[in-house]
N, CA, C and O of each residue as an XYZ file, in Angstrom:
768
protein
N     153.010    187.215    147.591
C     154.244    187.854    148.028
C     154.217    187.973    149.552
O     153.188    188.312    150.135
N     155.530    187.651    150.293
C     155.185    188.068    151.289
C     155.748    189.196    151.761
O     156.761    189.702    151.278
N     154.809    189.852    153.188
C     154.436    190.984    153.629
C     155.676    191.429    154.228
O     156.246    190.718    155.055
N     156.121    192.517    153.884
C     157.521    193.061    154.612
C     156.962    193.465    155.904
O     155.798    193.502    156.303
N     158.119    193.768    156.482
C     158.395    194.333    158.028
C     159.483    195.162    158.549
O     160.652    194.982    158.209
N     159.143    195.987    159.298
C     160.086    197.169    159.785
C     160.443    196.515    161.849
O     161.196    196.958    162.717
N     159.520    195.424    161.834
C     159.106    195.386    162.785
C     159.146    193.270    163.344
O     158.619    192.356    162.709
N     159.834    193.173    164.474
C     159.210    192.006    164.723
C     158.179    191.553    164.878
O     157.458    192.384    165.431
N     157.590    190.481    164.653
C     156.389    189.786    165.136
C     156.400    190.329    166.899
O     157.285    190.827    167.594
N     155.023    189.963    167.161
C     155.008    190.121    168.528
C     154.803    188.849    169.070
O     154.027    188.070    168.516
N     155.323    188.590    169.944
C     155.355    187.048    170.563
C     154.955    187.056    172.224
O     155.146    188.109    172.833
N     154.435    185.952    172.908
C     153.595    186.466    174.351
C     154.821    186.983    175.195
O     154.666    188.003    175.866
N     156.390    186.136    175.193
C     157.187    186.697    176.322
C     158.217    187.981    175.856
O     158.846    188.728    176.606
N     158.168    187.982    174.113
C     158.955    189.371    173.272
C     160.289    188.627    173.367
O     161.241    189.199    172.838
N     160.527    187.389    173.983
C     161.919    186.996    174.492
C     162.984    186.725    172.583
O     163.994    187.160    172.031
N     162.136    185.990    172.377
C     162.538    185.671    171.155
C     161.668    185.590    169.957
O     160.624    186.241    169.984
N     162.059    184.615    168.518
C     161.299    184.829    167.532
C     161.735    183.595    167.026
O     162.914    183.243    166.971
N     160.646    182.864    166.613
C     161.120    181.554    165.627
C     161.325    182.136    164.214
O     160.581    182.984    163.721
N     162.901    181.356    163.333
C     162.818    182.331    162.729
C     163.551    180.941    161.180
O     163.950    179.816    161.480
N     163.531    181.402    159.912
C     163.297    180.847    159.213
C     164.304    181.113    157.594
O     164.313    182.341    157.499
N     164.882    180.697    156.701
C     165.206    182.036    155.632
C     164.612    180.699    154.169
O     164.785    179.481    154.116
N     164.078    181.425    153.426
C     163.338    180.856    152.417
C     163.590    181.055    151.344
O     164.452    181.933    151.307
N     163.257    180.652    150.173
C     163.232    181.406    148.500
C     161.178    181.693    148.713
O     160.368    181.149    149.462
N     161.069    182.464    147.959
C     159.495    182.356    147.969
C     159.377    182.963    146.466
O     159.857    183.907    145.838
N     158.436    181.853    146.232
C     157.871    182.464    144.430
C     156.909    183.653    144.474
O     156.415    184.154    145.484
N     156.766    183.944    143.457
C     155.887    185.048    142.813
C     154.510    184.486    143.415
O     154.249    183.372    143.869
N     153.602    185.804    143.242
C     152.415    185.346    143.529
C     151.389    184.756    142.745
O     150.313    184.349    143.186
N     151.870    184.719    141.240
C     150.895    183.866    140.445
C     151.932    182.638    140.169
O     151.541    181.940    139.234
N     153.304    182.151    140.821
C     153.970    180.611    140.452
C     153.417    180.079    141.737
O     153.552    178.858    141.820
N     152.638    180.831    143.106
C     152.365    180.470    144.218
C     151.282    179.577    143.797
O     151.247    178.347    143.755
N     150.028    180.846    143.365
C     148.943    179.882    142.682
C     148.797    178.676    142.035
O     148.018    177.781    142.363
N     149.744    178.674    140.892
C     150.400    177.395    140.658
C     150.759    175.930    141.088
O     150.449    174.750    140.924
N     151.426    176.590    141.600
C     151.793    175.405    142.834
C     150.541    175.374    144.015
O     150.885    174.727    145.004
N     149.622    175.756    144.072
C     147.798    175.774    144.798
C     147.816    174.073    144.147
O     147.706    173.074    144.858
N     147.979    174.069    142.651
C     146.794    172.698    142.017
C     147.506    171.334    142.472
O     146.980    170.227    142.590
N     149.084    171.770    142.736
C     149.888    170.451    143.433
C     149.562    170.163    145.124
O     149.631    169.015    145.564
N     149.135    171.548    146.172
C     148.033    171.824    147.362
C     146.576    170.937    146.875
O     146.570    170.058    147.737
N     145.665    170.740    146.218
C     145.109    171.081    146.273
C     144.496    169.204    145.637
O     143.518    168.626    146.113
N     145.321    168.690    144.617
C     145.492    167.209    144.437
C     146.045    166.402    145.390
O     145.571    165.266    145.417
N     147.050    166.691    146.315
C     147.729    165.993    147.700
C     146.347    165.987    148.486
O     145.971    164.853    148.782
N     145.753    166.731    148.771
C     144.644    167.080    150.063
C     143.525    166.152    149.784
O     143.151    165.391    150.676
N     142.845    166.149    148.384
C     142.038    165.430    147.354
C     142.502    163.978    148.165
O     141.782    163.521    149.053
N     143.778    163.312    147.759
C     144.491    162.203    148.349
C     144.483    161.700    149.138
O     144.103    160.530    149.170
N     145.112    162.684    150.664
C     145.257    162.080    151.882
C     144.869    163.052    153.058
O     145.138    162.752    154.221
N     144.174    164.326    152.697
C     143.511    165.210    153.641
C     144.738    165.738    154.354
O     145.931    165.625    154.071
N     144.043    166.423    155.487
C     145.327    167.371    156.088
C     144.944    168.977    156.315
O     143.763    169.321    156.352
N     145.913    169.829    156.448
C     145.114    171.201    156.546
C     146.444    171.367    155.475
O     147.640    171.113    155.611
N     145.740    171.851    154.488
C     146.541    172.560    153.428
C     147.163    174.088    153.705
O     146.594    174.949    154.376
N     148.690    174.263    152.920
C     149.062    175.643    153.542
C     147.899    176.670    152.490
O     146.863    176.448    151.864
N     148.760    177.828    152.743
C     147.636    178.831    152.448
C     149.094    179.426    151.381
O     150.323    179.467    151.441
N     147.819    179.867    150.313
C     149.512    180.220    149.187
C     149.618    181.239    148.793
O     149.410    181.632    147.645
N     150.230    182.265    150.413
C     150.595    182.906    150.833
C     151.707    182.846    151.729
O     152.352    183.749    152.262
N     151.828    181.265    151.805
C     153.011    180.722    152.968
C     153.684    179.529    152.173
O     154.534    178.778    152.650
N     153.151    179.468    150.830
C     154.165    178.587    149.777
C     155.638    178.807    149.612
O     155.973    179.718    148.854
N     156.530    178.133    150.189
C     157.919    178.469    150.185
C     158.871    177.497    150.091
O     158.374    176.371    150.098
N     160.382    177.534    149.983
C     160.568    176.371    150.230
C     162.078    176.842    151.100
O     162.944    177.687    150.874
N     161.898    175.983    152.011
C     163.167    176.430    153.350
C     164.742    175.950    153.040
O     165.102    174.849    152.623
N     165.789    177.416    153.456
C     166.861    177.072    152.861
C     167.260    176.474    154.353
O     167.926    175.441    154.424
N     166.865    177.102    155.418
C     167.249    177.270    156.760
C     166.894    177.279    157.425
O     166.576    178.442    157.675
N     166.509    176.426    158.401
C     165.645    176.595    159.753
C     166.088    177.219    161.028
O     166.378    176.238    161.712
N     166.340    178.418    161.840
C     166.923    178.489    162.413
C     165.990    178.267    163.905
O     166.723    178.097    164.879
N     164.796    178.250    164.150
C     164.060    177.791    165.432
C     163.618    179.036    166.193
O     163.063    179.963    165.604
N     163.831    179.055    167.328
C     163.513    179.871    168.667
C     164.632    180.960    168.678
O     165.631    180.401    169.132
N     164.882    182.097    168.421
C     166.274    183.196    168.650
C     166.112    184.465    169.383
O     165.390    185.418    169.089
N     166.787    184.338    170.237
C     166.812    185.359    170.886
C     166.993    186.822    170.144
O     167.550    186.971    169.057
N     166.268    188.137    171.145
C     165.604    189.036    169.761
C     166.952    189.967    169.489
O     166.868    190.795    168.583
N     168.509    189.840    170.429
C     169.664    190.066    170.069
C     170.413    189.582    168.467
O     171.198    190.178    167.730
N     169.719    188.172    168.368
C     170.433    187.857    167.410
C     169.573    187.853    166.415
O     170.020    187.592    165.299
N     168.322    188.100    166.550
C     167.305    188.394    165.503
C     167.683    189.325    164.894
O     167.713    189.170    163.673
N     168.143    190.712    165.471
C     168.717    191.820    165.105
C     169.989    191.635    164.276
O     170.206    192.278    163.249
N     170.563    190.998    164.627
C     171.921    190.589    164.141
C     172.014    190.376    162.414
O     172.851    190.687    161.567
N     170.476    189.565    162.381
C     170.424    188.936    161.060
C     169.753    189.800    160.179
O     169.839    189.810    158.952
N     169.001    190.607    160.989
C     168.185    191.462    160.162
C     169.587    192.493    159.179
O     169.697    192.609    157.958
N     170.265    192.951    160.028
C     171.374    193.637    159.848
C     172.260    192.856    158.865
O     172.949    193.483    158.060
N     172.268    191.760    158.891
C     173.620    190.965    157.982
C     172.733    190.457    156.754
O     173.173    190.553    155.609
N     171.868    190.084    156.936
C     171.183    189.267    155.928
C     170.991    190.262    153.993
O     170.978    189.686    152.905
N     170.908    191.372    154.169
C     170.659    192.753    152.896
C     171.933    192.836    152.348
O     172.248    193.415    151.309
N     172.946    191.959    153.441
C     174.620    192.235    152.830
C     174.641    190.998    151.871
O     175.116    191.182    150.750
N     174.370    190.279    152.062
C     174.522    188.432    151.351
C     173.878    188.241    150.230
O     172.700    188.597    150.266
N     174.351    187.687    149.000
C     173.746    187.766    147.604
C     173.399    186.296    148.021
O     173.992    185.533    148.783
N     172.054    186.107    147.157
C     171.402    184.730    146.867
C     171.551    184.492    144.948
O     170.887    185.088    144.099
N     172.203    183.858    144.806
C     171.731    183.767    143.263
C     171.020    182.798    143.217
O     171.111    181.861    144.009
N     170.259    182.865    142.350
C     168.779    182.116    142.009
C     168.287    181.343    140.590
O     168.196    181.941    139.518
N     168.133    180.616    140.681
C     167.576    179.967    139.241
C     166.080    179.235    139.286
O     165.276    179.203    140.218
N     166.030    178.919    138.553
C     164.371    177.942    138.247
C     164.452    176.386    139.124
O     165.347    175.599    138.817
N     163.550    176.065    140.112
C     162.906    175.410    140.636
C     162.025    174.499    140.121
O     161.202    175.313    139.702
N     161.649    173.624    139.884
C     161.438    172.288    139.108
C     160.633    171.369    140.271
O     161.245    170.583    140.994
N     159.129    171.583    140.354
C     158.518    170.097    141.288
C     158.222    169.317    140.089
O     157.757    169.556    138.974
N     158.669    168.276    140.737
C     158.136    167.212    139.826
C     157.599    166.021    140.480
O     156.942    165.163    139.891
N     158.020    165.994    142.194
C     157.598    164.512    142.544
C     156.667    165.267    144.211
O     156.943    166.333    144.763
N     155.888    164.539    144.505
C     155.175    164.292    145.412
C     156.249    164.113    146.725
O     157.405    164.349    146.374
N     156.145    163.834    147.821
C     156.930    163.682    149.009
C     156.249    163.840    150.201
O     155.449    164.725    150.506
N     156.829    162.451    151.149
C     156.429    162.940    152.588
C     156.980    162.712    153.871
O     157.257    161.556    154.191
N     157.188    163.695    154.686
C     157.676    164.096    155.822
C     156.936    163.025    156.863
O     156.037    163.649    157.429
N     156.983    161.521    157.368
C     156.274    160.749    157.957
C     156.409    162.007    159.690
O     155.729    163.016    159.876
N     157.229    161.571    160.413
C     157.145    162.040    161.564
C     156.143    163.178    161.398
O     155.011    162.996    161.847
N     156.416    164.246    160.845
C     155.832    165.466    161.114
C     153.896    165.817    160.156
O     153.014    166.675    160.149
N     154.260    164.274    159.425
C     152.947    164.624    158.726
C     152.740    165.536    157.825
O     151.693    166.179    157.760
N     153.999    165.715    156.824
C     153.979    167.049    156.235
C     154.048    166.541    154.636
O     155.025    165.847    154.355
N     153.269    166.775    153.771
C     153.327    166.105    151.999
C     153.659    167.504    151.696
O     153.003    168.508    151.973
N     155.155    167.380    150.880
C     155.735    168.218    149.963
C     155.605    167.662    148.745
O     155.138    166.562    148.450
N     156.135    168.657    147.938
C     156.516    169.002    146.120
C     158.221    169.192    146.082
O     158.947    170.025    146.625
N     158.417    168.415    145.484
C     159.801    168.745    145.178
C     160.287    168.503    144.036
O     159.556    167.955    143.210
N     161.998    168.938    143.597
C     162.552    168.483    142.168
C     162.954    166.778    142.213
O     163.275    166.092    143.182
N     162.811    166.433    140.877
C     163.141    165.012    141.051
C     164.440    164.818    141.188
O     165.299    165.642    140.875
N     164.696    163.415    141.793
C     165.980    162.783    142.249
C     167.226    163.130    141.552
O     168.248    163.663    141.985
N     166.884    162.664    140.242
C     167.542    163.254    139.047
C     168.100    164.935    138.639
O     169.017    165.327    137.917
N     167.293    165.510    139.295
C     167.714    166.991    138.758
C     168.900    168.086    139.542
O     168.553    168.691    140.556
N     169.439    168.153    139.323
C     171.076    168.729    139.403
C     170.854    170.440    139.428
O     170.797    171.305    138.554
N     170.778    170.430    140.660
C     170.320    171.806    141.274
C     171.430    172.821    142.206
O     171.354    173.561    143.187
N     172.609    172.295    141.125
C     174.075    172.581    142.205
C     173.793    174.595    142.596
O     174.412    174.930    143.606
N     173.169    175.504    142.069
C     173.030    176.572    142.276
C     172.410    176.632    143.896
O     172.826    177.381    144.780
N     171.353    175.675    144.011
C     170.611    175.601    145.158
C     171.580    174.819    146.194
O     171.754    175.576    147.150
N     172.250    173.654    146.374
C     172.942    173.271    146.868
C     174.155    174.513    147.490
O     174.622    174.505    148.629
N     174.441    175.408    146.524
C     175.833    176.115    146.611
C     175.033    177.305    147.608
O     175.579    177.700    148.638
N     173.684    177.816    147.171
C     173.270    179.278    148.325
C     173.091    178.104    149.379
O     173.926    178.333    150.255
N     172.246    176.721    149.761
C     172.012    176.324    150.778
C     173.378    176.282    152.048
O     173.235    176.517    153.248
N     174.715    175.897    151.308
C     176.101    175.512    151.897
C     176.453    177.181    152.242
O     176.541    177.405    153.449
N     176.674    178.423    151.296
C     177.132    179.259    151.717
C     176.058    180.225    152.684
O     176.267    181.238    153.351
N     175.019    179.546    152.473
C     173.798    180.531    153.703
C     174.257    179.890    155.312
O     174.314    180.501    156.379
N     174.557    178.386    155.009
C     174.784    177.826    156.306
C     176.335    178.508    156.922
O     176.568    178.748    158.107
N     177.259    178.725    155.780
C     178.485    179.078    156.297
C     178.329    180.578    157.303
O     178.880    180.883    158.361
N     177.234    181.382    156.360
C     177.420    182.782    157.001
C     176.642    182.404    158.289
O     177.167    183.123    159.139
N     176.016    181.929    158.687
C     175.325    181.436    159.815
C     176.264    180.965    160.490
O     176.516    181.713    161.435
N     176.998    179.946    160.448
C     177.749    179.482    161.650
C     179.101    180.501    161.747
O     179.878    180.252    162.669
N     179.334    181.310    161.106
C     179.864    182.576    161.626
C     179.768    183.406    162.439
O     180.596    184.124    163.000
N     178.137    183.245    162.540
C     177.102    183.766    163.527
C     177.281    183.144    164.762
O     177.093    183.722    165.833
N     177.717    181.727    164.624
C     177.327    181.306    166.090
C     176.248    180.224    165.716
O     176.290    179.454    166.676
N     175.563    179.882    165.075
C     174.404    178.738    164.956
C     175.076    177.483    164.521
O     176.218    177.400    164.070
N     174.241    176.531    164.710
C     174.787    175.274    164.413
C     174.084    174.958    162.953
O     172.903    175.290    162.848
N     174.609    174.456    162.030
C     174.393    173.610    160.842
C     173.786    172.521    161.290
O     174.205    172.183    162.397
N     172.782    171.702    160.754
C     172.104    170.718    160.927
C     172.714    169.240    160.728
O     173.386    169.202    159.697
N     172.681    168.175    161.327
C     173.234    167.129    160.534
C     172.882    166.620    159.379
O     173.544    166.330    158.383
N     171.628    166.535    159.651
C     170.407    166.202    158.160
C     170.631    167.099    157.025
O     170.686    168.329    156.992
N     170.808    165.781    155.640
C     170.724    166.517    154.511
C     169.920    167.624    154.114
O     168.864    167.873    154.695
N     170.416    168.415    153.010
C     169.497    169.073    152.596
C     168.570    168.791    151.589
O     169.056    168.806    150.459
N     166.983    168.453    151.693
C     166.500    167.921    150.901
C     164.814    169.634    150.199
O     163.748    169.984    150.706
N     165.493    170.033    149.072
C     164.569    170.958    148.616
C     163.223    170.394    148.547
O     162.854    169.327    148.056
N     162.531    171.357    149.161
C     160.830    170.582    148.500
C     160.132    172.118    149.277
O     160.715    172.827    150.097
N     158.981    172.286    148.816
C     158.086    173.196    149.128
C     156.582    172.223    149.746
O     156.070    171.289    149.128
N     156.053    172.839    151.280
C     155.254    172.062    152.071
C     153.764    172.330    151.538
O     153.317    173.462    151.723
N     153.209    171.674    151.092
C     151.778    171.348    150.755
C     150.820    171.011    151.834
O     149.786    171.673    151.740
N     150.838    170.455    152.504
C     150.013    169.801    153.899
C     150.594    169.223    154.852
O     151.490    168.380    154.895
N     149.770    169.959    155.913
C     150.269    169.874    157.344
C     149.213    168.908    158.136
O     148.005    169.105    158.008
N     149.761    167.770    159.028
C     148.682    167.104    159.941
C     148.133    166.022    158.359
O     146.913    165.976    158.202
N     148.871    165.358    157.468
C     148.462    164.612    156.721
C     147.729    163.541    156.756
O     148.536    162.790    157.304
N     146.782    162.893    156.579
C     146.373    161.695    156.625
C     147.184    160.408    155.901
O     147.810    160.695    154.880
N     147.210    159.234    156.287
C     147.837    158.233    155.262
C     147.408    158.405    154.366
O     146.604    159.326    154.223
N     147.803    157.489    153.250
C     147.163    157.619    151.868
C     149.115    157.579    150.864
O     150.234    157.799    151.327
N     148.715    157.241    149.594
C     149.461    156.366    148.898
C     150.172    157.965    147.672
O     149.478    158.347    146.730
N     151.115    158.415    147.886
C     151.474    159.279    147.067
C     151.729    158.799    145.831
O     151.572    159.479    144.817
N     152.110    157.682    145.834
C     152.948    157.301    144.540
C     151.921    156.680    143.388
O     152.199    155.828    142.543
N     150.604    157.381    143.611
C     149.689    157.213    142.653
C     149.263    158.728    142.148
O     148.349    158.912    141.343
N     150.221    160.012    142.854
C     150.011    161.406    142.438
C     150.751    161.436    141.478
O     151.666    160.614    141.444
N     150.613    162.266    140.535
C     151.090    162.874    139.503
C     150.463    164.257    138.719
O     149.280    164.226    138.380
N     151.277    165.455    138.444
C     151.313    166.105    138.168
C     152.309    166.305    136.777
O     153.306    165.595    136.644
N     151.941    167.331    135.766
C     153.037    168.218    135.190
C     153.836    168.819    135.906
O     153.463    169.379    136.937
N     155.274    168.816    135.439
C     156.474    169.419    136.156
C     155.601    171.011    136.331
O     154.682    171.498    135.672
N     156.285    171.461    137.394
C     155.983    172.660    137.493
C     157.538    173.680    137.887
O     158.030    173.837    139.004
N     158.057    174.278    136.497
C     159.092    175.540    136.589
C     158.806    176.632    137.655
O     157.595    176.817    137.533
N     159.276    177.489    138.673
C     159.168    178.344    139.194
C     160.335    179.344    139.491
O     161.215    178.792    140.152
N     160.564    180.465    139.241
C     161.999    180.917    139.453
C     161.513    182.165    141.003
O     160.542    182.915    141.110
N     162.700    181.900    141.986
C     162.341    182.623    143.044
C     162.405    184.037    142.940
O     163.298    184.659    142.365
N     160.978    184.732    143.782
C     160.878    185.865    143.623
C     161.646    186.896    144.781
O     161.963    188.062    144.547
N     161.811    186.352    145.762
C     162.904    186.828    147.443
C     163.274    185.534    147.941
O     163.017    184.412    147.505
N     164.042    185.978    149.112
C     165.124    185.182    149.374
C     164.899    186.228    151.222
O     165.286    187.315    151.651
N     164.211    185.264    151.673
C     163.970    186.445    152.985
C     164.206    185.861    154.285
O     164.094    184.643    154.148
N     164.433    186.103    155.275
C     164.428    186.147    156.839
C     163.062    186.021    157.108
O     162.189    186.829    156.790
N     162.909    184.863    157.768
C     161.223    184.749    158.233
C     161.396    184.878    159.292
O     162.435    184.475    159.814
N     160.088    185.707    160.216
C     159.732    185.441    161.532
C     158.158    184.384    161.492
O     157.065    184.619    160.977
N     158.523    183.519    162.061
C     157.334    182.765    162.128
C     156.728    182.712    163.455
O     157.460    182.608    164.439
N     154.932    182.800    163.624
C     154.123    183.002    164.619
C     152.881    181.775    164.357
O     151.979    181.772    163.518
N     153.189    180.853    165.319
C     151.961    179.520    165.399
C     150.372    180.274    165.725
O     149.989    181.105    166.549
N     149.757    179.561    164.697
C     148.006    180.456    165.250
C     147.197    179.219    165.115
O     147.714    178.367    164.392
N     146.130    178.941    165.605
C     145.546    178.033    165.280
C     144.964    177.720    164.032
O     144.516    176.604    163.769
N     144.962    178.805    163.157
C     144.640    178.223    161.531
C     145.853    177.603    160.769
O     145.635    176.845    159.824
N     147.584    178.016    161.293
C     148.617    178.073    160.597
C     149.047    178.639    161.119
O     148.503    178.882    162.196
N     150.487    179.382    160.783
C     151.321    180.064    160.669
C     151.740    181.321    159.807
O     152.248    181.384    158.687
N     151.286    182.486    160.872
C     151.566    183.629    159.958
C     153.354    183.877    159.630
O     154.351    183.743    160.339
N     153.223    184.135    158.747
C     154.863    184.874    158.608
C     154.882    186.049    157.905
O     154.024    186.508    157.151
N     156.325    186.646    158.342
C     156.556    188.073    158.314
C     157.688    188.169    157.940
O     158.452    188.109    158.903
N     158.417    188.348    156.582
C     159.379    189.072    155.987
C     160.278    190.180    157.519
O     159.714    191.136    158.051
N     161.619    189.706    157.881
C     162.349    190.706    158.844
C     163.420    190.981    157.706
O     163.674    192.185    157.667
N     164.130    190.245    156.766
C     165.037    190.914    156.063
C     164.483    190.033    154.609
O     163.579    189.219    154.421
N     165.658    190.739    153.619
C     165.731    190.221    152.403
C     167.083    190.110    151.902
O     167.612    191.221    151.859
N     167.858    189.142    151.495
C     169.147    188.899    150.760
C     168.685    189.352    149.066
O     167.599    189.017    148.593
N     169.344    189.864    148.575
C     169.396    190.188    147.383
C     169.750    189.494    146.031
O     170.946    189.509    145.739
N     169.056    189.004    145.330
C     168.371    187.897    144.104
C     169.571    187.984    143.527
O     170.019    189.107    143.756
N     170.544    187.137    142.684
C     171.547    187.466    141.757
C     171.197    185.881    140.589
O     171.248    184.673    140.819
N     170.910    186.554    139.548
C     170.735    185.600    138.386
C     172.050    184.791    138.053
O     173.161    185.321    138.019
N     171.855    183.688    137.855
C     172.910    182.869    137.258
C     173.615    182.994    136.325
O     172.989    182.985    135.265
N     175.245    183.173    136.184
C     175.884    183.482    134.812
C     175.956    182.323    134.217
O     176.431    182.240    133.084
């Protein structure tokens, strides 16, 4: 689970906060998703996340000034997320950035996730932020700094997960990883 906050991260200039909004599973579907960590690495090496930072990103918002950090902290407890079950089934990788994800397969029809990803972006550019050009492609990050190596000889059992928050990340670079810190939470709404 991750760690709430009353409080920003502390950062060297306080100017701003890299900042993030996620679904994040439970702490034993985290574990879970460890053995799909843990067969990728087996594969093609890398520094594996820590699954405590297993998530999967609705929104990237970057570098923000700590005005509008506030902003979100404040708006974000107003906004319902409804939520359903999450489905990895395929292997994936991020070439530029070196990053092997888990994601749902091609096939699977995830219009609930599609619909919070479109209306999270809407309340955002209300805000003032820009929407990305790049699709939205769901997957949760397994390894960072990857080595080559041939995914399409991984395989796993599907793995179900239904999200446990729906939060405002502040993210802080360290040399093991990336700590993160819960600044808000949108509120879970089950699917009718």
């Amino acid at each position: 689970m991750l760690a709430p906050s009353t409080r920003p991260i502390a950062t060297p200039d306080r100017s701003s906060q890299r900042l993030f909004f996620a679904l994040w599973p439970s702490a034993a579907d985290a574990e879970r998703i460890m053995a799909w960590v843990h067969q990728a690495h087996k594969a093609v090496g890398g520094r594996t996340m820590r699954v405590d930072t297993l998530h999967l990103t609705l929104a990237f918002l970057g570098s923000t000034p700590f005005d509008r950090v506030q902003a979100l902290v404040q708006a974000a407890p107003l906004w319902s997320a409804p939520v359903g079950p999450v489905t990895l089934r395929r292997f994936g990788r991020f070439a530029g950035p070196r990053v092997v994800w888990a994601g749902p397969g091609e096939e699977d029809s995830l219009s609930w996730l599609s619909h919070l990803h479109d209306d999270l972006w809407c309340r955002l550019q209300a805000l003032g932020w820009q929407r990305p050009d790049s699709p939205f492609r769901p997957h949760v990050s397994l390894l960072r700094k990857a080595g080559p190596g041939d995914l399409a000889a991984l395989h796993r059992p599907s793995l179900a997960w239904m999200p446990e928050q729906c939060v405002l990340v502040a993210s802080q670079p360290t040399e093991s990883g990336s700590t993160y810190q819960a600044l808000a939470r949108m509120p879970l709404q089950g699917l009718s």
